[in-house]
C-alpha positions in Angstrom: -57.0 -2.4 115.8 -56.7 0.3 117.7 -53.5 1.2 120.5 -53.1 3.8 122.5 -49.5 4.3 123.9 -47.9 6.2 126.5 -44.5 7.0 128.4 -42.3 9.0 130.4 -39.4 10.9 129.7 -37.4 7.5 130.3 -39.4 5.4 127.6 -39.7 8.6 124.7 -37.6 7.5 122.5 -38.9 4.1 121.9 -42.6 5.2 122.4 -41.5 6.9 119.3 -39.6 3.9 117.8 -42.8 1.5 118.7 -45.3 4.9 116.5 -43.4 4.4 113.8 -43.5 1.3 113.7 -47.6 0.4 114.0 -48.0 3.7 112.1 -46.3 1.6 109.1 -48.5 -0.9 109.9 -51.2 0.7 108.8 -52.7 0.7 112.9 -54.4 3.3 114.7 -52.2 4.8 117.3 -52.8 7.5 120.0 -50.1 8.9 121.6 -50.8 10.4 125.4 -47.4 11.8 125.6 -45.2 13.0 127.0 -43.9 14.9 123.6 -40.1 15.6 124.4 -37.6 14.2 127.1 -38.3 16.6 130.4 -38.8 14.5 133.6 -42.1 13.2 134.0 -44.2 11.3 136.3 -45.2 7.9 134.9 -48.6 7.3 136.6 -49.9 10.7 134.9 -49.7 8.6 131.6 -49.9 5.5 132.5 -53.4 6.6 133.6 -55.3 7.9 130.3 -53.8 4.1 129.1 -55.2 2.0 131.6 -58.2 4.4 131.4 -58.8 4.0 127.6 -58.0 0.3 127.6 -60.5 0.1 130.3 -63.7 1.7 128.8 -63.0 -0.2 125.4 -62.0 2.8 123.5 -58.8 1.3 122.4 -58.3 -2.5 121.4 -54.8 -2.4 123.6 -52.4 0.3 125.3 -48.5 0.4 125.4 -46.4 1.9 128.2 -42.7 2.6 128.3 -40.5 4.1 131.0 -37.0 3.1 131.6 -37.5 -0.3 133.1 -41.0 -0.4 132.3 -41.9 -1.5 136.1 -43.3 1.5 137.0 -46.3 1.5 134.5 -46.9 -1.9 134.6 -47.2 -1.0 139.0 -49.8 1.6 137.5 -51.2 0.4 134.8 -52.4 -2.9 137.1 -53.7 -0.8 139.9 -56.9 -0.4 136.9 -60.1 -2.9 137.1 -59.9 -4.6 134.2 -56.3 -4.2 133.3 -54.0 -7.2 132.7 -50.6 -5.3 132.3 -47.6 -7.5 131.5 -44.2 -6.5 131.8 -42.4 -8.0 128.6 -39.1 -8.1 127.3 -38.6 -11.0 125.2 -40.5 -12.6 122.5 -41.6 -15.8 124.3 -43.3 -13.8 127.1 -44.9 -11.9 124.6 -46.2 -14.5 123.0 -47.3 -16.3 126.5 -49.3 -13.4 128.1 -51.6 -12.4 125.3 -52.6 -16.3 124.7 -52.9 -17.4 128.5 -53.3 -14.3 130.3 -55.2 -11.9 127.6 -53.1 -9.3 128.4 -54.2 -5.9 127.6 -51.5 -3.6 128.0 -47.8 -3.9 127.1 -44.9 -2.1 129.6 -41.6 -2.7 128.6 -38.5 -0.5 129.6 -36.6 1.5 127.1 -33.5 1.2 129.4 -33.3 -2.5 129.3 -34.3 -3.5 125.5 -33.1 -2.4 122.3 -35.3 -1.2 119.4 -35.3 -4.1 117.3 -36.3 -6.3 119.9 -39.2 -3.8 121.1 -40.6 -4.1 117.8 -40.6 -7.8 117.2 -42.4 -7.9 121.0 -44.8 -5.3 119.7 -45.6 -7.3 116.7 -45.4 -10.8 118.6 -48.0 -9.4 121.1 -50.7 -7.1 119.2 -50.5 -10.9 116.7 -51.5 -13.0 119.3 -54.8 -14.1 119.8 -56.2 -15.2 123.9 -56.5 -19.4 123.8 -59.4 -18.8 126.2 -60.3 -22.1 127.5 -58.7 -23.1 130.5 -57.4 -19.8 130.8 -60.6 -17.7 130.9 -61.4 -19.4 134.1 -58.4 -18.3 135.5 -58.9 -14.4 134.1 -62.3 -14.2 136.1 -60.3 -15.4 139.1 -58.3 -12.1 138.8 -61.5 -10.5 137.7 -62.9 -11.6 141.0 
């Protein structure tokens, strides 16, 4: 599998946190940036992930700001994109098997690290039920 990931200045420190952690795992990770904490503007990365995502260059993209709101705005404004907003592990577990979620946001400001990473895990781990839901998913599509 293959993720690219991306934050601002307010997600950094877990975008790091979340590298480690599938770097461990043995996945493929891109990092878009930013590379330190100066004030950015989250739609200038949130872009190259919703981008990559999009043309099937990456299996899945991460985005982290403070709240995580922000991206998931940006990420969805994408064709193709199915952004979730997650910050616990039943939602996680809920938007990759019924809506096939693409892209991760979560918010550095509202979650701790160890909960990130189990989300992370929960969510790259879970497989679309398809059925029912695909019809719904070309509704969006649509």
């Amino acid at each position: 599998m293959k993720v690219i990931i991306g934050s601002d200045h307010g997600g950094f420190n877990l975008k790091s946190a979340i590298i480690q952690h599938l770097e461990d795992k043995g996945i493929d990770v891109k990092d878009v940036g930013p590379f330190d904490t100066d004030s950015v503007d989250y739609p200038d990365y949130a872009k190259p992930v919703a981008e990559a995502v999009q043309n099937s260059e990456y299996d899945r993209g991460i985005l982290v700001c403070g709240t995580g709101i922000g991206m998931n705005i940006a990420a969805n404004k994408h064709k193709g994109i199915r952004a979730a907003l997650v910050h616990d592990t039943f939602s996680a577990h809920a938007t990759r098997e019924h809506n096939n979620s693409n892209i991760l946001c979560m918010g550095e400001r509202v979650i701790g690290t160890g909960l990130a990473l189990d989300i992370v895990d929960i969510w790259l781990e879970t497989e679309f039920e398809g059925g029912r839901h695909e019809r719904r998913i070309e509704k969006i599509e649509q």
